[in-house]
N, C-alpha and C positions, 0 to 999 in steps of 0.2 A: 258346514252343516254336519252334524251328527250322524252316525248310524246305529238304527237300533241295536239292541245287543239280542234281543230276540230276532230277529231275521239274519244277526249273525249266524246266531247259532243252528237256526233253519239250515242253513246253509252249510255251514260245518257238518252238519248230519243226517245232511240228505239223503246222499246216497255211499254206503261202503264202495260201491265198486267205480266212484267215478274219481279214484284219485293215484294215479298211476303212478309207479317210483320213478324218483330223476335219474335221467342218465349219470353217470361218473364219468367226468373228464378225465382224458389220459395225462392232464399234469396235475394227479392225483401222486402218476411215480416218480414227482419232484419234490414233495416233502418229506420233507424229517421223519418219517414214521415208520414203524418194524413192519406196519399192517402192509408197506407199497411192497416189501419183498416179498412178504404172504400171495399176493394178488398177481406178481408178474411172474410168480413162481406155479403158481396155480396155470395161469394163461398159457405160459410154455409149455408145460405139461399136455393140456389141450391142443395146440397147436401141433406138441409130438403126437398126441393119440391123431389128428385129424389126417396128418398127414401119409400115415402108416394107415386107417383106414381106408383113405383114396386110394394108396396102391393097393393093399386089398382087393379094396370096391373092383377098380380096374382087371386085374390078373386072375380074381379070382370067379368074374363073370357077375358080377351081383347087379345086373341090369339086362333088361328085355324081356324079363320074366311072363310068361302069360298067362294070364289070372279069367279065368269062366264063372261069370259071377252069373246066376238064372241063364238068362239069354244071350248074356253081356260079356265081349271076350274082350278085355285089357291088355294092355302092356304096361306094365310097371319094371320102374326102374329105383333101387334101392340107394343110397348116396348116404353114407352112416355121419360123415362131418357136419351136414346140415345139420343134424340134432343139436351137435356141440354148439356150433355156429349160434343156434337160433334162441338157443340158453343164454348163452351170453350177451349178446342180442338187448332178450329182453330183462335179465337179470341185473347189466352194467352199462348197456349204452352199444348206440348201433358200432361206432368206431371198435369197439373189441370183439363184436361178432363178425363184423365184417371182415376184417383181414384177414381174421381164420378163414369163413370162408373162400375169400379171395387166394392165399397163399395155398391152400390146398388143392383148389379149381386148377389152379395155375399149371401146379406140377402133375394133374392128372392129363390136364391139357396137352402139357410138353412130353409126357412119358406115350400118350396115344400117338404120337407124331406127326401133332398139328406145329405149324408155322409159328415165329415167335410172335409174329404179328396177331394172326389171330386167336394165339394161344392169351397173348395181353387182353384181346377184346374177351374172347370166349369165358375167361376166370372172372366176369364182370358180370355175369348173369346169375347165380346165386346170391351176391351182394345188394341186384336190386331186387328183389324178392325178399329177401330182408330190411331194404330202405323202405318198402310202402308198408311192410310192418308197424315197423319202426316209428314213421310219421303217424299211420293211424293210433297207434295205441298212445302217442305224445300227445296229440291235439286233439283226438275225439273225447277223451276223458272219460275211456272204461280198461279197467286193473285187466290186467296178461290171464291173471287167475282164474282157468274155467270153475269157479266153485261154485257155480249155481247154473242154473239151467239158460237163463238170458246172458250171463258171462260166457257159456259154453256155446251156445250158437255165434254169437259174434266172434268168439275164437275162432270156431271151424271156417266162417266166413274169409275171416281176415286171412286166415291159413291156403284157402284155395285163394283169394287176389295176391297174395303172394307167389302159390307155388304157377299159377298161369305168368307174372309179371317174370319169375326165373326163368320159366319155357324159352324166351326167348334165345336163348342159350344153344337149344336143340337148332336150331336154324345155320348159326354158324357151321357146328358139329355138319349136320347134315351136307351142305356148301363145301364143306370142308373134306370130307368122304367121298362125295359126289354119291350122293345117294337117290335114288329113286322117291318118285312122287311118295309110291308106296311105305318106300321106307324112312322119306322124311313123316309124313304123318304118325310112323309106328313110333317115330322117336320124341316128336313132340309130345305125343298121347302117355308115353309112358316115362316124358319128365312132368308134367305139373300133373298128372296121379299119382307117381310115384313120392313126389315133394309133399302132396296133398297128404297123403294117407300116412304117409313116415311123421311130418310133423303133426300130425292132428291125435295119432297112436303111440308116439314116443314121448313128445315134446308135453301134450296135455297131464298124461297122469307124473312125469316127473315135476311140473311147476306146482301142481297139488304138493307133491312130498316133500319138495325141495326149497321154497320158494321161502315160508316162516324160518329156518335157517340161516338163509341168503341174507335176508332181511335184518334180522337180528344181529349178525353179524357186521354190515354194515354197518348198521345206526350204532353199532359200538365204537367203531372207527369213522367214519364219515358221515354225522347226522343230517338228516332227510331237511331241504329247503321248504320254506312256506308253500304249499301250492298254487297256483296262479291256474287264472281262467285262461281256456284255451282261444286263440286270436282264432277272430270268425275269419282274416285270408286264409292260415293257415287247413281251419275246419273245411272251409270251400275249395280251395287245393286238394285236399285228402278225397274230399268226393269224386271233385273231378280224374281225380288221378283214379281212383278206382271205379269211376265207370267206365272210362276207357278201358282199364283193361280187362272187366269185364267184357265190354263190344267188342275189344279184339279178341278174345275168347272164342264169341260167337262167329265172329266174322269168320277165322281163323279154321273152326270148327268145319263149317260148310265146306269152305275156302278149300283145305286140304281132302275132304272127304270128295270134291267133286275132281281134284287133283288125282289121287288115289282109285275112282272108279277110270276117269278116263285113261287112265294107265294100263287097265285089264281090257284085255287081247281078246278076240274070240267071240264069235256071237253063241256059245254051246251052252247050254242048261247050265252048265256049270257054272263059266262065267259071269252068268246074269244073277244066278245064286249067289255069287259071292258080292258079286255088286250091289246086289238088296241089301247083304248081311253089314258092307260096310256104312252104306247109308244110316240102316237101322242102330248098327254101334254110333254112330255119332250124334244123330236124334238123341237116344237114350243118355246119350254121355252130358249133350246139350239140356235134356228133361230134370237130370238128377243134379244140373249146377243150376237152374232157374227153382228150381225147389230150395234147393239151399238160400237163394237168394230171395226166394218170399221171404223167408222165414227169420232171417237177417233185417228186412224191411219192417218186418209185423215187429220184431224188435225194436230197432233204430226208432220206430214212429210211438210206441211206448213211451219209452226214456226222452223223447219229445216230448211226449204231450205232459210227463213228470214234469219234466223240468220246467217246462212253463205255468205249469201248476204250482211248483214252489216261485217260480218268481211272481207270481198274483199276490201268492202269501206274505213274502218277503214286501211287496210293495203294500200291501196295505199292513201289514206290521209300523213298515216306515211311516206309515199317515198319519199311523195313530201315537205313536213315538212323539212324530215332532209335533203335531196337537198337545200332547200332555207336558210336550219341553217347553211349547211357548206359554201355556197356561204354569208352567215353576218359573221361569226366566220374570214374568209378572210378579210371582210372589217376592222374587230374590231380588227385584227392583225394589221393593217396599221395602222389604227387612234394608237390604242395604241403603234406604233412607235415614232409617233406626239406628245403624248400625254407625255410619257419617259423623250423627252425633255425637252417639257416643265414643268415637275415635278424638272427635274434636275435644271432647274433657281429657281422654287419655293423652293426647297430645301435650296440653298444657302442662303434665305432670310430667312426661318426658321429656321438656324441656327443661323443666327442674332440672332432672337427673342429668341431663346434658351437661349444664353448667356444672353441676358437683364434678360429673366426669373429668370435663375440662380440668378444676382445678386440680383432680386428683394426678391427669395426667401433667399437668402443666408439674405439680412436686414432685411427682415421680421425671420430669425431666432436671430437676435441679439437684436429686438426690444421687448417692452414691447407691448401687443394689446392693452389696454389700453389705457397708457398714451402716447406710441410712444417714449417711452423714451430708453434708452440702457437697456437691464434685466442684470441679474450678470453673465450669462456667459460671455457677452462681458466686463465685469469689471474683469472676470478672466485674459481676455484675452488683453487686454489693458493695466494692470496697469503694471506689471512687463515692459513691454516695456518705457511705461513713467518712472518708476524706474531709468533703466538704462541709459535712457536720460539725466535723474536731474544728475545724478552722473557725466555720462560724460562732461556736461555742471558744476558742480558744480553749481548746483541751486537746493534749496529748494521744496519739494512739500508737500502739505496739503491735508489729506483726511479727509472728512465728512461724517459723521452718522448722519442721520435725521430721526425723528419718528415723527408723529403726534399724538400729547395730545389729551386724551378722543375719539380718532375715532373709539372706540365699540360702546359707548354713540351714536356717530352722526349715524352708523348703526340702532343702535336699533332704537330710536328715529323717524329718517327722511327717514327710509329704504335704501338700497343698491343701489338706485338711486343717493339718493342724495351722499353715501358716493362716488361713483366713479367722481361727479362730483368735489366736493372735492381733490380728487386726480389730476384729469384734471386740476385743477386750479391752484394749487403748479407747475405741470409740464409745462406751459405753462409761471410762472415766470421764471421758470428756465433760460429757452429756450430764454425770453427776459431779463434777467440780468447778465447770464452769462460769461464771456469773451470766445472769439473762440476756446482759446485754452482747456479750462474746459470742461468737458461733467458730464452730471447728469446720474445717475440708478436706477432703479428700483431695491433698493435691496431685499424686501420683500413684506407682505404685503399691509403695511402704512410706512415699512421705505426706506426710500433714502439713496444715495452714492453720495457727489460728491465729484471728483477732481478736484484738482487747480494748474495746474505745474505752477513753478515759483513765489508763493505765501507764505509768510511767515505766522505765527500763529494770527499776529497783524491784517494783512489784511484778513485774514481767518474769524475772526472774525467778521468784519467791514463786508464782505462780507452776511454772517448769519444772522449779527444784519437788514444791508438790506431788506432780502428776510422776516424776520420775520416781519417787518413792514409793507411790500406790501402784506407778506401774512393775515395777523389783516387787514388791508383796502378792504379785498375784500367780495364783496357779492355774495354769493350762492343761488338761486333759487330753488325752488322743488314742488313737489305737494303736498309736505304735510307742507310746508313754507318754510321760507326766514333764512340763517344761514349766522352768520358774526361774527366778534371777532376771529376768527381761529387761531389758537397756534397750534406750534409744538419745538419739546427740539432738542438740537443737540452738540453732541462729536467730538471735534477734534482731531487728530494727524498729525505730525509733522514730516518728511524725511528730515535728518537723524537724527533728535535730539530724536524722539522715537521710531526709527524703521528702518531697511534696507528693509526691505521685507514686500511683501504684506499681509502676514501674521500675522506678529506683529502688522503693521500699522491698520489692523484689527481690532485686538483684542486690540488694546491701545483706538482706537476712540470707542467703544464698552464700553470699559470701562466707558471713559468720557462725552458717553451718557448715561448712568447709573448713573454717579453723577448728571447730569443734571435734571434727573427725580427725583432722592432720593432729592433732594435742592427745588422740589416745580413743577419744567415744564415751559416751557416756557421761556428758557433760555440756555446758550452755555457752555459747560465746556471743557478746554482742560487737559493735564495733565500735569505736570509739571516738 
């Protein structure tokens, strides 16, 4: 079945923001191309800045910060490689963001002096923060590019289910310190805001600036695959994955804040104050991520209800397609009734042509391309016939053997030009001194064949002597000069006086062009 080409096109131009760039495989740095050392030269480079920021980040305190927003008192923590990370990411594919990530976690891990063990697990938590990215932006089929207002909400979304799915990070760390209820929650709180708000304020306005670059550059060296619809497992994987960690969010949220009060000492004013303040921080913390996530929803159920709309379109586009394909498939039945016909006259005229074909190729198999003369299969095939004529008729036939004297010389000398023209010029006496009933061949590659039914050895000769004198009168032209004087030797035999069969008569004229040559060249020998 067919598809329309109007619902194609529906489709093609649905929507600008539902067609995300493909990842780049890393056996991109196994081809032939200048652009892989561009690329892993760039990557290094990144990976040197990441790794130098993490010690930085580290040494130089850029984390626990406490940020009093209204009523709202935060911790954020600053992590500068994530940026890098989360570019690359979405710019070439999770595999090259993530190892940045990872190699840099790694050594911030080792440098804090955590365990190698859980320094391996601990550098695994940036990376999956960047895996639910990653997947969302692959399979849900909406562009990285916050360049409009519904592309920018789903950023920011997908930005915080990342930076909560990193969080998980701080748990280690904390475990790892032995830190208090208290001060596990300050650290969880201030890695997925601090991820949040870094990727959502750095990462956004560079893919605006950055991104038509990026792009461009690519599709110069490794152009963009057909797009493909996104698999509904994977699109239900992605939800699921990110409502969990949404719900661990929530859960998480509580979870710690009731961790964190029950941790505070004291029944005094004070500490009852402070235990409102952290409840009320988490609330708020909890208030301002279910807002984000309406808003995410009022999205998502749009670009639903779109797409379903165009596929209404797309579907009755297709009904009416293939209605108007079966009503032409009807017409093209008739016409090609019509048309039948008249195939069946032109047939008959191409068999004409067939037949002339044949014969023309059947003489282009008997002829010489050269000189256009007969070659020796049709000497195979001819002469036993003319044999048995001379017999029945009781008349004489003459076969001749002709070679041309020195035509290696004229080769070498005058190049392969001039010897063929050479050859053209003997066959073209032939053709004018022949009698009708004689035919000339191509026996080899400078020697000739000809027959003479009805020709005795006397006039065979006389014949020879002929052609060798028109052949000495003619002149040859070339590019590398002018050839004249031409000789050639030739051996007669004689039906039946030295031969019955095509065979002998062969091998007799063969002979007696072999004395002709042994005597000097340029002269006739028969045998005797």
């Amino acid at each position: 079945m067919h598809a329309s080409p109007v619902a194609a096109n529906l489709a093609a131009s649905a929507d600008p923001l539902a067609a995300s760039d493909h990842a780049l495989p890393l056996g991109v740095l196994l081809q032939r191309s200048p652009a892989r050392w561009q690329l892993l030269l760039a990557w290094l480079l990144s990976l040197a800045l990441c790794l130098w920021l993490g010690v930085v980040e580290l040494y130089a305190g850029w984390y626990g910060y406490s940020v009093h927003f209204g009523e709202l008192d935060f911790v954020i923590s600053i992590y500068p490689p994530l940026t890098i990370a989360t570019l690359w990411v979405l710019w070439f594919g999770y595999a090259w963001g993530a190892s940045l990530a990872y190699l840099s976690t790694l050594l911030v891990a080792y440098l804090s002096g955590l365990s190698p063990g859980w320094a391996l697990l601990f550098a695994c938590s940036n990376p999956l923060g960047l895996l639910v990215m990653s997947l969302v932006y692959r399979h849900v089929g909406v562009r990285y590019v916050p360049s409009s207002l519904p592309a920018a909400l789903f950023f920011v979304t997908i930005c915080f289910i990342s930076a909560v799915s990193s969080a998980t990070g701080s748990f280690i760390w904390s475990y790892s310190n032995k830190l208090s209820a208290m001060g596990a929650f300050a650290v969880w709180q201030g890695w997925w805001s601090g991820n949040f708000l870094q990727t959502v304020l750095t990462c956004g306005p560079l893919l605006l600036l950055g991104t038509p670059a990026v792009r461009r550059w690519r599709e110069q060296r490794w152009p963009q695959r057909a797009a493909t619809a996104p698999a509904q497992r994977w699109v239900g994987l992605v939800a699921v994955f990110a409502l969990c960690g949404v719900l661990g969010f929530l859960w998480l949220s509580f979870w710690l804040a009731d961790r964190s009060v029950a941790a505070q000492v004291g029944d005094s004013a004070q500490a009852w104050q402070q235990r409102a303040m952290l409840y009320r921080d988490s609330a708020m913390a909890v208030y301002w991520v279910l807002s984000v996530l309406m808003l995410a929803l009022v999205f998502l159920g749009y670009r639903f209800f779109r797409q379903r709309t165009l596929q209404l379109q797309q579907a009755a586009q297709s009904v009416a397609f293939e209605r108007d394909w079966a009503l032409q498939r009807q017409q093209e039945a008739e016409h090609a009734h019509q048309a039948l016909q008249t195939l069946n006259r032109e047939l008959a005229v191409r068999m004409a042509e067939v037949e002339q074909l044949q014969q023309q190729l059947q003489d282009q198999a008997r002829r010489d391309p050269l000189t256009r003369l007969y070659n020796r299969r049709y000497l195979h095939e001819r002469l036993p016939v003319e044999l048995q004529h001379a017999n029945h008729l009781g008349q004489s036939l003459c076969l001749v053997l002709i070679d041309l004297d020195h035509f290696k010389a004229v080769n070498d000398r005058y190049g392969h030009a001039m010897g063929d023209a050479v050859l053209k010029v003997l066959a073209t006496l032939f053709a004018g001194r022949l009698r009708a009933a004689d035919f000339a061949v191509r026996y080899g590659g400078e020697e000739f064949c000809l027959v003479l039914p009805g020709c005795d050895i006397a006039g065979a000769a006389a014949c020879v002597a002929e052609l060798q004198q028109a052949y000495a009168d003619c002149r040859v032209a070339g590019d590398n000069g002018e050839l004249q004087g031409l000789r050639f030797s030739a051996g007669i035999a004689s039906y039946p006086a030295h031969g019955s069969d095509e065979e002998t008569l062969l091998r007799e004229a063969d002979a007696a062009l072999y004395q002709a040559k042994a005597a000097g060249r340029n002269c006739v020998r028969y045998r005797g």
